[in-house]
C-alpha positions as a Markdown table, in Angstrom:
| # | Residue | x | y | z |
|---|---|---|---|---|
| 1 | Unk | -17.8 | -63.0 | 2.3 |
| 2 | Unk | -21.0 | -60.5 | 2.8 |
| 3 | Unk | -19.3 | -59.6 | 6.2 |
| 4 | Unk | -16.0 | -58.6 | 4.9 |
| 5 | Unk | -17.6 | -56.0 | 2.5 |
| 6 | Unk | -19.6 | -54.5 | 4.7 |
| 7 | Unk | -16.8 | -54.7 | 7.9 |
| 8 | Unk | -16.1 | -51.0 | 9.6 |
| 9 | Unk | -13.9 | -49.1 | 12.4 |
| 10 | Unk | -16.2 | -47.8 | 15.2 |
| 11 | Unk | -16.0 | -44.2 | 15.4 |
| 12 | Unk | -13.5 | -44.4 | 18.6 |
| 13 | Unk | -11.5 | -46.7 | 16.9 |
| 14 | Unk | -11.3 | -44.5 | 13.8 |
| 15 | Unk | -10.8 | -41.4 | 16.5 |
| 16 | Unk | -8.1 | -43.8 | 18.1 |
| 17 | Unk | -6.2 | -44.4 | 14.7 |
| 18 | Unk | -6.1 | -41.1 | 13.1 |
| 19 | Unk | -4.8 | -39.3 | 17.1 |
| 20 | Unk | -2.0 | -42.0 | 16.4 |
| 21 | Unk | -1.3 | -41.5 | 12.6 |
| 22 | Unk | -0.8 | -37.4 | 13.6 |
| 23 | Unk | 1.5 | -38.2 | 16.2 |
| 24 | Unk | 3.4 | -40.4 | 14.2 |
| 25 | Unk | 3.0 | -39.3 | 10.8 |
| 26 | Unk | 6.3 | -37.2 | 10.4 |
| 27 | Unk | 8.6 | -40.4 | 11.3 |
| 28 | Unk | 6.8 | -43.5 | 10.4 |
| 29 | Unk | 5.6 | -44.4 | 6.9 |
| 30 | Unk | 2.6 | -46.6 | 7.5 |
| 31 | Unk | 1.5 | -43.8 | 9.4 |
| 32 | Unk | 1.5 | -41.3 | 6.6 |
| 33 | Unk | -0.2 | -43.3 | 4.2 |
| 34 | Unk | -2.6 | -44.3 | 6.7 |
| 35 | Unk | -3.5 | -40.5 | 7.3 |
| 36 | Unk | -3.1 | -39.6 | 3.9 |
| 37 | Unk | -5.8 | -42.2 | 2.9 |
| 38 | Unk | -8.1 | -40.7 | 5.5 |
| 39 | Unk | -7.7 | -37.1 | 4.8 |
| 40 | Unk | -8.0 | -37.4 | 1.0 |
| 41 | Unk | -9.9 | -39.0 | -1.7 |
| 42 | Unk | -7.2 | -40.9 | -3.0 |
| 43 | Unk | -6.8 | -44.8 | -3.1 |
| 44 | Unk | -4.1 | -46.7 | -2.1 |
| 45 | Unk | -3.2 | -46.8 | -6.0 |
| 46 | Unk | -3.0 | -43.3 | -6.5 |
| 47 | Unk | -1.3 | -43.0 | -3.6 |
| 48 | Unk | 1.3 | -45.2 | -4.9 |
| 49 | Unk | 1.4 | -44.1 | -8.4 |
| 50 | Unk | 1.1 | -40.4 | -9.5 |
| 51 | Unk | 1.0 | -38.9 | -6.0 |
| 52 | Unk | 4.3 | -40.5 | -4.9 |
| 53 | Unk | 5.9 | -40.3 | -7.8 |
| 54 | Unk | 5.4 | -36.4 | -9.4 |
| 55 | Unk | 6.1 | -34.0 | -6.2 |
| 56 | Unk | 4.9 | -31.4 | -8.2 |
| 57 | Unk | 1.1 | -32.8 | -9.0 |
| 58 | Unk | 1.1 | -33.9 | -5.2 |
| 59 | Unk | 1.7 | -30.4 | -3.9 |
| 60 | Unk | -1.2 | -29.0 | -6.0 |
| 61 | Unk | -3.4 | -31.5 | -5.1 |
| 62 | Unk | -2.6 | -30.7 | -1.4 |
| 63 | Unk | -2.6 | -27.2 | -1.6 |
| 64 | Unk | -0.7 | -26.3 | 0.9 |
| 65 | Unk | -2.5 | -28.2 | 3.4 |
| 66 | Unk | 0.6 | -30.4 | 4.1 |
| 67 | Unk | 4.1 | -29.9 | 4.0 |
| 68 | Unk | 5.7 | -33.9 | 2.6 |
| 69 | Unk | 9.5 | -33.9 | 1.3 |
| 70 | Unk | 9.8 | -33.9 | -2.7 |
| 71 | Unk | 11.0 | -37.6 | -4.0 |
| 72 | Unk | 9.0 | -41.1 | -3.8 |
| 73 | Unk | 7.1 | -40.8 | 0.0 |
| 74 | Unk | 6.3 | -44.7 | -0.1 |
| 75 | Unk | 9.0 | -47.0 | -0.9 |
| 76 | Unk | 7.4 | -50.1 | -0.6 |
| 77 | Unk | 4.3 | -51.7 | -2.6 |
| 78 | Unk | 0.9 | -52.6 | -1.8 |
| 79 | Unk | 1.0 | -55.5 | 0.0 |
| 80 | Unk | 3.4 | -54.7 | 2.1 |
| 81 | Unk | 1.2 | -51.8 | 3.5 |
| 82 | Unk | -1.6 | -53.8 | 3.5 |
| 83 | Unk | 0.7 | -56.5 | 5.7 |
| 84 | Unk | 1.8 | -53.8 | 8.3 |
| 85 | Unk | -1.7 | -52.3 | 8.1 |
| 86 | Unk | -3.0 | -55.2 | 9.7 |
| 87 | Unk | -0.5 | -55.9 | 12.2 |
| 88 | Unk | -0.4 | -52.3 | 13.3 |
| 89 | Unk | -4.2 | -52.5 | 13.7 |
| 90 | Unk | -4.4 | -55.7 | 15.8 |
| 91 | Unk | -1.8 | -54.4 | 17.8 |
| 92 | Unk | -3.3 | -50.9 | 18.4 |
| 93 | Unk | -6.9 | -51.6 | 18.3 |
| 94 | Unk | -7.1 | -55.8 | 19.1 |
| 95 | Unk | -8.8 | -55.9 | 15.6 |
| 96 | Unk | -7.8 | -58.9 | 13.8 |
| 97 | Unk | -8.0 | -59.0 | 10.1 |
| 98 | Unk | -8.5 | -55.1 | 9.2 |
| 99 | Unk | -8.0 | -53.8 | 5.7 |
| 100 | Unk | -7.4 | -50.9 | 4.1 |
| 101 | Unk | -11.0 | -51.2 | 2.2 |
| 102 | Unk | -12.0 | -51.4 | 5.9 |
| 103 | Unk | -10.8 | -48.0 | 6.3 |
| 104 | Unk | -11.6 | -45.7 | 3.6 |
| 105 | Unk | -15.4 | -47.0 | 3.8 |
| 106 | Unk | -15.4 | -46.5 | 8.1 |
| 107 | Unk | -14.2 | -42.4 | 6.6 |
């Protein structure tokens, strides 16, 4: 149990997953998140909550840094990221039971 809170990306693998999550970030959801997670301080809750629902709060917050569509960005709920999260990862990286925790603390 120790392990698992302590568990990080390598710096290549973190390099690795954020050249993907550019590339793929204007089509693919998972992706989005995924970046969005690493390029701000937000949780996965607030990225669920306030940020995807009020378009308005979410482009001040940004600042112009990014351009995302007004409406809901994530459709689905927190498992079901957290599901494709760790599918994604074993198939991009050959890292078998990742988690999103994993990946805000390997920031």
């Amino acid at each position: 149990m120790t392990e698992r809170k302590t568990k990080k990306f390598t710096p290549n693998q973190m390099d690795e997953i954020r050249t993907i999550c550019r590339v793929k970030s204007e089509t693919d959801e998972l992706c989005l998140f995924i970046l969005l997670l690493l390029e701000t301080n937000l949780r996965p809750r607030e990225l669920l909550g306030w940020f995807n629902r009020d378009p308005e709060q979410r482009k001040q917050y940004l600042k112009d840094k990014y351009f995302l569509p007004m409406g809901p960005l994530f459709t689905k709920k927190h498992h079901a990221y957290l599901s494709r999260f760790k599918r994604t990862v074993e198939k991009w990286l050959r890292v078998k039971n990742a988690s999103l925790e994993m990946l805000i603390r390997s920031k």
